[in-house]
ZADO-1210 file (C-alpha; in nm, 4 decimals, padded with zeros to 6 digits):
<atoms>
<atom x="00.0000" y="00.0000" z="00.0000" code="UNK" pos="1"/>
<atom x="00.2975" y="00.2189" z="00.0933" code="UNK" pos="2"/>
<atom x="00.4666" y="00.2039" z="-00.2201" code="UNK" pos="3"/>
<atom x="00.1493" y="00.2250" z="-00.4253" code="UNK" pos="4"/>
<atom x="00.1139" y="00.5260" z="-00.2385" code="UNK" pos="5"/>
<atom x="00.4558" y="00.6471" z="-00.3021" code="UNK" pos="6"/>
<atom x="00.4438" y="00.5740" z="-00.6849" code="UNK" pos="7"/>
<atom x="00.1149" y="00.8030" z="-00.7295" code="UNK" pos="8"/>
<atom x="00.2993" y="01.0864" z="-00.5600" code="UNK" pos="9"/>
<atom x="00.6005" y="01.0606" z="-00.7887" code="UNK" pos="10"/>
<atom x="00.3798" y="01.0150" z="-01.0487" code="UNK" pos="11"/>
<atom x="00.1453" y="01.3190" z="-01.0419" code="UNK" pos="12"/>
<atom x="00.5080" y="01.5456" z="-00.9250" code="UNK" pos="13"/>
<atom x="00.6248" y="01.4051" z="-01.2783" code="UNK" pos="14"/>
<atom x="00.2558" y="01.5255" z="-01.4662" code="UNK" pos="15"/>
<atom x="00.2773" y="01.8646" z="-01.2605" code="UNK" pos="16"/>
<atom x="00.6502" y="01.8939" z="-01.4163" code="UNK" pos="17"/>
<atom x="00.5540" y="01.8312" z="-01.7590" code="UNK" pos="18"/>
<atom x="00.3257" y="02.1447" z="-01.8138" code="UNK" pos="19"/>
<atom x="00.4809" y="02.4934" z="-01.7294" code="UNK" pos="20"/>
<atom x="00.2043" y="02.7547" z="-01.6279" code="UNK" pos="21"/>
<atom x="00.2629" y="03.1132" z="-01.7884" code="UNK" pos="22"/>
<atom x="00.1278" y="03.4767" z="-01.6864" code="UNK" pos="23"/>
<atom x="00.0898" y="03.7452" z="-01.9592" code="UNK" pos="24"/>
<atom x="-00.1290" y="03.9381" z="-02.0961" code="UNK" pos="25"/>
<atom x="-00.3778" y="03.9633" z="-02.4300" code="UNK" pos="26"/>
<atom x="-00.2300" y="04.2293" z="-02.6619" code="UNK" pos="27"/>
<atom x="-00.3187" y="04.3509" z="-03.0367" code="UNK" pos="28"/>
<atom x="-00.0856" y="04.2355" z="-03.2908" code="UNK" pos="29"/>
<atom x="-00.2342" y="04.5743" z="-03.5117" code="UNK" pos="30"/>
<atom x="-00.2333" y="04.8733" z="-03.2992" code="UNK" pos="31"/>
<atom x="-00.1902" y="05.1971" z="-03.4486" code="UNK" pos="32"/>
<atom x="-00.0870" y="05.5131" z="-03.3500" code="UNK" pos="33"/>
<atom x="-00.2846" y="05.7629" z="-03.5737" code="UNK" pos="34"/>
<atom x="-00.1454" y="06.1254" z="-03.6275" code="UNK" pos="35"/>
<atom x="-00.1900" y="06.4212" z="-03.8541" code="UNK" pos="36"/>
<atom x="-00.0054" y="06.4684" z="-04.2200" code="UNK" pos="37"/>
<atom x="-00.0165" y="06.8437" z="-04.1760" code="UNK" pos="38"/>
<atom x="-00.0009" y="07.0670" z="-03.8993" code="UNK" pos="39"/>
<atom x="-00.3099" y="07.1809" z="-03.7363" code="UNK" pos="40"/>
<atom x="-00.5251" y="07.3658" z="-03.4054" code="UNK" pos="41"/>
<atom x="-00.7828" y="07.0360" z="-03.3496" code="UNK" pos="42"/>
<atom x="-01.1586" y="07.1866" z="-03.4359" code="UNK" pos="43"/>
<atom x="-01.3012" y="06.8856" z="-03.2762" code="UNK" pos="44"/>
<atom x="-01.2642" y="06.4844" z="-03.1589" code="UNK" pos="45"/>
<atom x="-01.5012" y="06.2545" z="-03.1832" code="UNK" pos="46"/>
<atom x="-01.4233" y="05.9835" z="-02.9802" code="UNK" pos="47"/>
<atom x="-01.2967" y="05.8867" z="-02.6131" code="UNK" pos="48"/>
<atom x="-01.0685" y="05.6433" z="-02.4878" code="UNK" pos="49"/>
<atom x="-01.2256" y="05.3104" z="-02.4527" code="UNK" pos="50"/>
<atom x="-01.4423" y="05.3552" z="-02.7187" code="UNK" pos="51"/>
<atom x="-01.4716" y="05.0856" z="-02.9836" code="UNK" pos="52"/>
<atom x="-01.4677" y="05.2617" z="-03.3410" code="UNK" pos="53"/>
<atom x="-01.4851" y="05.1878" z="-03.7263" code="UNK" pos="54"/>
<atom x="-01.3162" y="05.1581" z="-04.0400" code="UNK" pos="55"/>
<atom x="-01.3488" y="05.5177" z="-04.1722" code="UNK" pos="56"/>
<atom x="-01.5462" y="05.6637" z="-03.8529" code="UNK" pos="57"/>
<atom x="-01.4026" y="06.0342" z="-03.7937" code="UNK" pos="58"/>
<atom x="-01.1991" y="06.0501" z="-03.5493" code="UNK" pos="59"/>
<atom x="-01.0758" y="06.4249" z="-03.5165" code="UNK" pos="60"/>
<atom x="-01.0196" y="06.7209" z="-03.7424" code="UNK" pos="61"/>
<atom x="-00.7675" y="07.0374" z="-03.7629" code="UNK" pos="62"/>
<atom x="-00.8265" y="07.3350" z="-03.9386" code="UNK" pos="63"/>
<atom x="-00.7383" y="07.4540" z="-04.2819" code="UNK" pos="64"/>
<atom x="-00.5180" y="07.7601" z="-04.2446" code="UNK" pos="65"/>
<atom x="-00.2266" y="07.6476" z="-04.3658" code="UNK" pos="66"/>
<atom x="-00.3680" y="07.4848" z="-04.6475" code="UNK" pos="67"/>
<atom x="-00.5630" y="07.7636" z="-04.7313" code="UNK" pos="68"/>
<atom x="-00.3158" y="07.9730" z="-04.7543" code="UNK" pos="69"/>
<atom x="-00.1029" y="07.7231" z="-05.0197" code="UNK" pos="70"/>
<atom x="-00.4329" y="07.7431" z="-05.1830" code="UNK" pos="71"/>
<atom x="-00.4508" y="08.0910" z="-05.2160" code="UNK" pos="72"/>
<atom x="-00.0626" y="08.1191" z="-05.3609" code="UNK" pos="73"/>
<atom x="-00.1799" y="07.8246" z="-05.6008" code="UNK" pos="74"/>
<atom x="-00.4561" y="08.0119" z="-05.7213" code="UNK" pos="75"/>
<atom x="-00.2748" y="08.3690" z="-05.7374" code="UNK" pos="76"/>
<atom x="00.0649" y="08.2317" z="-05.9508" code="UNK" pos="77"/>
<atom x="-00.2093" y="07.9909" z="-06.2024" code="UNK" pos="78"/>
<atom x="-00.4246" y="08.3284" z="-06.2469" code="UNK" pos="79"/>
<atom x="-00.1013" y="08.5193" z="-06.3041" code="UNK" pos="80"/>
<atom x="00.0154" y="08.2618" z="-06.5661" code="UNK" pos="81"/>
<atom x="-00.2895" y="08.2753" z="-06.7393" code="UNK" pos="82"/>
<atom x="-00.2944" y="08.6366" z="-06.7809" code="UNK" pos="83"/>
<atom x="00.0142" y="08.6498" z="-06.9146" code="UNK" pos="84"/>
<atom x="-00.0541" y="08.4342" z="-07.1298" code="UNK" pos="85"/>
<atom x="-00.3428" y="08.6059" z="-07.2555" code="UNK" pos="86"/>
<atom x="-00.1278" y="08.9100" z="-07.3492" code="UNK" pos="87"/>
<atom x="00.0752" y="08.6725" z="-07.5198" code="UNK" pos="88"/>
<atom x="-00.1799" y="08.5254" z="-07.7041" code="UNK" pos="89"/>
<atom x="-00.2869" y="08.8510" z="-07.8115" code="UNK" pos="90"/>
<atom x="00.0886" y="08.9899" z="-07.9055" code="UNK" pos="91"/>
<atom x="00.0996" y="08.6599" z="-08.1131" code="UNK" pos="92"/>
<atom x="-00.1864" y="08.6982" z="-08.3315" code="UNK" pos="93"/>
<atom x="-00.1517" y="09.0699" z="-08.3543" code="UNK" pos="94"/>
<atom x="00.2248" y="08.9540" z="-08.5352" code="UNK" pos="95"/>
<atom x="00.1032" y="08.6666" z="-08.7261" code="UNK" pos="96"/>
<atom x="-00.0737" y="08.9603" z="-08.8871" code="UNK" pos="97"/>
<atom x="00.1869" y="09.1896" z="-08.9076" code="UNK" pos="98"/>
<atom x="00.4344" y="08.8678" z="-09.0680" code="UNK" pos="99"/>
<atom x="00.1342" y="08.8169" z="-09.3409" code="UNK" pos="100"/>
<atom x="00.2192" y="09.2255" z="-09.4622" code="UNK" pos="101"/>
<atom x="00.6416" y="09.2203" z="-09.3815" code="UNK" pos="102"/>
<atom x="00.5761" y="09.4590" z="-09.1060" code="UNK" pos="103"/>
<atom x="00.7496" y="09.2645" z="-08.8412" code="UNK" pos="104"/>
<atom x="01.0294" y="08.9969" z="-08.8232" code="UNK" pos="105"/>
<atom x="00.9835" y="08.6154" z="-08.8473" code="UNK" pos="106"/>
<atom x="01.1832" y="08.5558" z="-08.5455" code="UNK" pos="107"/>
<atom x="00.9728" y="08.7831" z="-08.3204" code="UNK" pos="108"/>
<atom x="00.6921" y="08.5779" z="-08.4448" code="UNK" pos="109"/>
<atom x="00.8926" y="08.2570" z="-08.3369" code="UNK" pos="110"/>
<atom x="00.9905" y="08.4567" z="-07.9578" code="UNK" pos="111"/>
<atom x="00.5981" y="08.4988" z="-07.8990" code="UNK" pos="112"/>
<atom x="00.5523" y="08.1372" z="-08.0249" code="UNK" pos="113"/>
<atom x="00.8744" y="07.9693" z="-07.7489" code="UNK" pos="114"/>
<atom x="00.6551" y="08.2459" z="-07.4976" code="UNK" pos="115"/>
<atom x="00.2892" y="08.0843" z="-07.5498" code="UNK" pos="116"/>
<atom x="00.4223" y="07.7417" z="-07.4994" code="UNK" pos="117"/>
<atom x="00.5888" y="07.8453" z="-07.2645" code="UNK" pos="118"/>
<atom x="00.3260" y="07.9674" z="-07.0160" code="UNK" pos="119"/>
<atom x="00.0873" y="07.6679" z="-07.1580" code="UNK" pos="120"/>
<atom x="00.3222" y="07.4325" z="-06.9784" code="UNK" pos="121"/>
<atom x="00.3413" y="07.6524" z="-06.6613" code="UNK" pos="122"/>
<atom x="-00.0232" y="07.6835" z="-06.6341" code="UNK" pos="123"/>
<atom x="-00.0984" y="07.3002" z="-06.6781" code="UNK" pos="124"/>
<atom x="00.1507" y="07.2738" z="-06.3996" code="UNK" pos="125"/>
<atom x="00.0167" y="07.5564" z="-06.1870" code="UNK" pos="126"/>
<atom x="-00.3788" y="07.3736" z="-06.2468" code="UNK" pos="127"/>
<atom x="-00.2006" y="07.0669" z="-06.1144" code="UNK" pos="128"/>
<atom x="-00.0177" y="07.2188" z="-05.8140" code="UNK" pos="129"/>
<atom x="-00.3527" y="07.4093" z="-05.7449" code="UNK" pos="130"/>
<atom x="-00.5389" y="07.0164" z="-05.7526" code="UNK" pos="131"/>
<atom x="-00.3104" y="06.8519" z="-05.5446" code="UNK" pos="132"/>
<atom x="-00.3271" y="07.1503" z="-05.2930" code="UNK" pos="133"/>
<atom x="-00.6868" y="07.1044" z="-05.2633" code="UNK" pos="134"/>
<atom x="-00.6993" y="06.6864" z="-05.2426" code="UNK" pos="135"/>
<atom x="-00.4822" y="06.7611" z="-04.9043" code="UNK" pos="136"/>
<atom x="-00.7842" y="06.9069" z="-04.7481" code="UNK" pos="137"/>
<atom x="-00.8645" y="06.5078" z="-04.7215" code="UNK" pos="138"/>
<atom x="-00.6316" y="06.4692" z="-04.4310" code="UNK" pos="139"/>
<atom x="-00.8006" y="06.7351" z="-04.2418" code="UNK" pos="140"/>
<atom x="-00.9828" y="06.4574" z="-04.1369" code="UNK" pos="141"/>
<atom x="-00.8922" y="06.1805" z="-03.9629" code="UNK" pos="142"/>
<atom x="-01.0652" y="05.8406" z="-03.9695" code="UNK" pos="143"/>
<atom x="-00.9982" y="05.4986" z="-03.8389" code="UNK" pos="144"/>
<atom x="-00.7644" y="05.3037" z="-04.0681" code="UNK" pos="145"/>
<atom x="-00.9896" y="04.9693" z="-03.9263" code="UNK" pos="146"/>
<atom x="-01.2019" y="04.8824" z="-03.6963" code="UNK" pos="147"/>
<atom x="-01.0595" y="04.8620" z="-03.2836" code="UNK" pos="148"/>
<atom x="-01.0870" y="05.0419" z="-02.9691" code="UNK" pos="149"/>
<atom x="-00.9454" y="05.3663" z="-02.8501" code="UNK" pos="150"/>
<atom x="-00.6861" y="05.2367" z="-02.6069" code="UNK" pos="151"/>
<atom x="-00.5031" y="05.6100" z="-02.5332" code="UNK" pos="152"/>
<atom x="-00.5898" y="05.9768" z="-02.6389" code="UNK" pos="153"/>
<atom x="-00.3825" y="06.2639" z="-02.6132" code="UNK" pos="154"/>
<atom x="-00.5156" y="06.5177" z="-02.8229" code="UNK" pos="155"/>
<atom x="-00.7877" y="06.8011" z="-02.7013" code="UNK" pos="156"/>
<atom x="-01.0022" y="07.0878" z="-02.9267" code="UNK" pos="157"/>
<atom x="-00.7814" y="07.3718" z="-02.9353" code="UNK" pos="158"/>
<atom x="-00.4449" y="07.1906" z="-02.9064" code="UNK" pos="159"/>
<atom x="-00.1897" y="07.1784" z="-03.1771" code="UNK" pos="160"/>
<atom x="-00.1780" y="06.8602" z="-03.3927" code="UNK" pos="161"/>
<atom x="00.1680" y="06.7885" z="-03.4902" code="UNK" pos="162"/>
<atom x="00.2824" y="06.5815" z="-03.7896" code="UNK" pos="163"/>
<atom x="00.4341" y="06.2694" z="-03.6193" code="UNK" pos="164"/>
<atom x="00.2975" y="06.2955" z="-03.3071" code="UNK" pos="165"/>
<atom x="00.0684" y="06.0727" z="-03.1963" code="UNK" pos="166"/>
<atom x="-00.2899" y="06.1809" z="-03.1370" code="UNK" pos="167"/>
<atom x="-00.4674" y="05.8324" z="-03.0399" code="UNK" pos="168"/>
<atom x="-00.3550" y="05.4468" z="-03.0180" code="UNK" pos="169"/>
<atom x="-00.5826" y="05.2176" z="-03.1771" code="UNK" pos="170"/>
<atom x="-00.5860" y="04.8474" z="-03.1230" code="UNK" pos="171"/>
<atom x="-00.7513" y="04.5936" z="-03.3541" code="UNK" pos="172"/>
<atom x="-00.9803" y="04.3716" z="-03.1934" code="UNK" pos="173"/>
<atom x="-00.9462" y="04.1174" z="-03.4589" code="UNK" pos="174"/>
<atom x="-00.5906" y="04.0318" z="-03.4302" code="UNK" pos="175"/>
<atom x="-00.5295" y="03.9377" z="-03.0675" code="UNK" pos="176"/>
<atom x="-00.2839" y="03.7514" z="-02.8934" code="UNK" pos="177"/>
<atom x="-00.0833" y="03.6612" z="-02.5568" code="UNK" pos="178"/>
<atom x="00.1929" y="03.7700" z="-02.4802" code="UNK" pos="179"/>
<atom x="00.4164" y="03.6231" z="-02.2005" code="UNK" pos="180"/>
<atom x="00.7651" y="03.5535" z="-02.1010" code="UNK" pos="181"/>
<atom x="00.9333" y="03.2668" z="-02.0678" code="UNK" pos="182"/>
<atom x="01.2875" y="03.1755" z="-01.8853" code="UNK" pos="183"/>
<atom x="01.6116" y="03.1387" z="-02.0676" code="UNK" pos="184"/>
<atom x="01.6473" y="02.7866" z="-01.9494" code="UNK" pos="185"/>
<atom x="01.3322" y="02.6824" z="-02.0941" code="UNK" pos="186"/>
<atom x="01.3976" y="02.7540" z="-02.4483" code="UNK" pos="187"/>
<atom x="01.3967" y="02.4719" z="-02.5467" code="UNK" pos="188"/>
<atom x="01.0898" y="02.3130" z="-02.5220" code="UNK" pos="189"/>
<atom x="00.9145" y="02.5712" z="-02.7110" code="UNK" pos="190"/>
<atom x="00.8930" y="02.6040" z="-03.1332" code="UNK" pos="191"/>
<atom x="00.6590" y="02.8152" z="-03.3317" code="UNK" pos="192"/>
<atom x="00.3688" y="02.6642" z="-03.4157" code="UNK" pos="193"/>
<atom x="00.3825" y="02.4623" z="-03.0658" code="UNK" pos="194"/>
<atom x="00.0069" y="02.4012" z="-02.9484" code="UNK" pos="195"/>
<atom x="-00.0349" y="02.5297" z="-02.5460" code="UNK" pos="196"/>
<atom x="-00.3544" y="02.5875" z="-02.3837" code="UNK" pos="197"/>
<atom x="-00.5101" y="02.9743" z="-02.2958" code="UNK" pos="198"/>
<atom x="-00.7066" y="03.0762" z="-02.0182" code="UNK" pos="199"/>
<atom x="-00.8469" y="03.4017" z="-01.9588" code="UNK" pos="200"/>
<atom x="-01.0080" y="03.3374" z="-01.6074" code="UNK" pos="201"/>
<atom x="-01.1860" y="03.6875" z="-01.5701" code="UNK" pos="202"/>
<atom x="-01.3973" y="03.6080" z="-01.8486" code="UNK" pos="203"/>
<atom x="-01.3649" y="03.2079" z="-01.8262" code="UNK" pos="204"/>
<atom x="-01.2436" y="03.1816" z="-02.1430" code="UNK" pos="205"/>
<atom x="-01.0250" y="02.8502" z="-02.2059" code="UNK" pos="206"/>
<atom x="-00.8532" y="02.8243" z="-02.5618" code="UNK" pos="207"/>
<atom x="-00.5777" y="02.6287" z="-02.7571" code="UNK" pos="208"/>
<atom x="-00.3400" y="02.8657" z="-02.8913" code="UNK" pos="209"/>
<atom x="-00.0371" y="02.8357" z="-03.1343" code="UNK" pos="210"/>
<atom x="00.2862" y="03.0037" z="-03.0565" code="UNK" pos="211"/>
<atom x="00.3751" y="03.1775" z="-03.3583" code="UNK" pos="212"/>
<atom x="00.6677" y="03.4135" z="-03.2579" code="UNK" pos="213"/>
<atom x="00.9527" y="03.3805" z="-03.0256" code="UNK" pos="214"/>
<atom x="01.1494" y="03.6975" z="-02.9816" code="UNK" pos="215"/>
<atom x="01.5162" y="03.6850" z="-02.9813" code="UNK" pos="216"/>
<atom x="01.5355" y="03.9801" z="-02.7200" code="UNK" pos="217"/>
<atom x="01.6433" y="03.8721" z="-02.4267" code="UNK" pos="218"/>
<atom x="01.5545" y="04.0819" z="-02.1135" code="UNK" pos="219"/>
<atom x="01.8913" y="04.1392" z="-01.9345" code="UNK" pos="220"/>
<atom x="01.7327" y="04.1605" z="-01.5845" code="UNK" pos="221"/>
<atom x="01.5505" y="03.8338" z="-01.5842" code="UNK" pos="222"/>
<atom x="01.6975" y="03.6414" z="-01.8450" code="UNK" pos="223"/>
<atom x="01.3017" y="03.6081" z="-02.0237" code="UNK" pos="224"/>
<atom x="01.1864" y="03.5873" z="-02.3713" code="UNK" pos="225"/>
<atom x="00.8743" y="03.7352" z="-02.5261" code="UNK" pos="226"/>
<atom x="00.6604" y="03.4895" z="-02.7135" code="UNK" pos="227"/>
<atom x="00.3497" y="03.5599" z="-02.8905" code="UNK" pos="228"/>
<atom x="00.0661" y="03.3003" z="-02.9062" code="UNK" pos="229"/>
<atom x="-00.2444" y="03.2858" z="-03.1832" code="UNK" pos="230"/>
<atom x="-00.6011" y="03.2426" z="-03.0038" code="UNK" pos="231"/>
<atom x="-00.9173" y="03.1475" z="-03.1426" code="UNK" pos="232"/>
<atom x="-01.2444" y="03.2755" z="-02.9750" code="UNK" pos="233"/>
<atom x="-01.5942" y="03.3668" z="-03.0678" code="UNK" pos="234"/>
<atom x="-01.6181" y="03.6087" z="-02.7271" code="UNK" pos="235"/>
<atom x="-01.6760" y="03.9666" z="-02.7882" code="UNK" pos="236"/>
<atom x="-01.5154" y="04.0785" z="-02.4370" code="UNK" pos="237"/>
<atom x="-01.1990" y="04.0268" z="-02.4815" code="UNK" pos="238"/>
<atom x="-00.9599" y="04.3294" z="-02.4970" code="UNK" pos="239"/>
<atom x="-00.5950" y="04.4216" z="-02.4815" code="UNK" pos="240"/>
<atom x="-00.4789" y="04.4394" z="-02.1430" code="UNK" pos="241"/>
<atom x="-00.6846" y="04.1487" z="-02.0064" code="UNK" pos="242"/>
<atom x="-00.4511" y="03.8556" z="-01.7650" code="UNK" pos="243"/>
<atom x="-00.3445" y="03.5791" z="-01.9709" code="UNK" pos="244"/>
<atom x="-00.2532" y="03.2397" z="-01.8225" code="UNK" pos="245"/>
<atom x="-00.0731" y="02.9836" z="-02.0780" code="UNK" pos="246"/>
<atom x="-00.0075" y="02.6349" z="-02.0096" code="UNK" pos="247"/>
<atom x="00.3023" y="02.4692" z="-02.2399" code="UNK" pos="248"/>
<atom x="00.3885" y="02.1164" z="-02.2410" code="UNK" pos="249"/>
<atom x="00.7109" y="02.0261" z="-02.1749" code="UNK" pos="250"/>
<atom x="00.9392" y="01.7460" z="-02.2134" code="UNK" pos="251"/>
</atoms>
């Protein structure tokens, strides 16, 4: 009985030993950080953190000032183009005339001819400065590149939207993972593509995942790497942030 006894014990330490037990956390594997193309005051925002949004749903705009006034310039150097050429037209035709009785020279004909073209060229180039000024008005407004959640804001109305900087974070709901760390030393019982089971106990969610990246960065302190593990689950309440548990099998 004793040793029947004994060989269960070393027998469910050897089970307990074969699975390793991992905390992380469920992360988006598309999050965004959305920002401006052009310098702006914010007029208004239209969503909040926490808010799920999407695919094309406004999410703030800046003014126009600055494009308005490239707009303007546009506009003033096309109009001045065309009224030269105008004139130029006119001095043309007025010569062709003159050529017709000897009354004026064949090459100031040809000057006024190199002159129209000329300004033709600079005015289909001005028309298609002036167009591309006025498709920028576009990225006045900012929508959501896909659908997600708000996950950080840091833009208000009246503050200054800068090129670069970024006014919200915006994580994809539809391309979760977990992410969790795992010890040097146990390496090598891992491979991509490696099935391990998820749990997600605030929500009761249980799962088989796939580990489908291992990254090479070790941390320095504790000697962990990051791995990344697909999930599969038809719950809507499941967001970034949210505790992870993973279980691995081991040999």
């Amino acid at each position: 009985m004793k040793k029947t006894l004994l060989t269960l014990i070393v027998l469910g330490a050897t089970l307990v030993a074969e699975t390793l037990t991992l905390s992380g956390s469920v992360i988006s594997d598309n999050q965004k950080m959305i920002t401006s193309r052009f310098m702006g005051f914010v007029t208004d925002v239209k969503v909040s953190e926490g808010e799920q949004v999407k695919k094309g749903q406004i999410l703030y705009k800046i003014d126009s000032r600055e494009i308005d006034s490239a707009k303007r310039q546009a506009q003033l150097g096309l109009q001045i183009y065309q009224n030269q050429y105008t004139n130029v037209q006119i001095n043309l035709n007025r010569h062709e005339r003159l050529l017709k009785q000897d009354m004026v020279s064949k090459y100031e004909v040809e000057n006024l001819e190199l002159a129209s073209k000329n300004l033709k060229d600079m005015i289909s180039i001005s028309k298609a400065r002036l167009q591309e000024v006025k498709n920028q008005y576009k990225y006045l407004i900012i929508k959501a590149p896909n659908d997600g959640v708000i996950v950080a804001k840091n833009i208000k109305v009246g503050e200054m939207a800068m090129p670069g900087m970024p006014a919200f974070i915006l994580s994809d709901l539809s391309d979760l993972k977990i992410s969790v760390e795992i010890a040097e030393s146990n390496l090598a019982q891992i491979h991509n593509g490696k099935k391990v089971s998820v749990n997600i106990p605030s929500i009761g969610i249980k799962a088989i995942g796939t580990i489908s990246a291992i990254i090479p960065n070790s941390n320095p302190m504790t000697h962990t790497f990051k791995i990344k593990i697909n999930f599969t689950t038809n719950h809507k309440s499941v967001y970034p942030g949210m505790y992870a548990t993973v279980d691995i099998g081991v040999n």
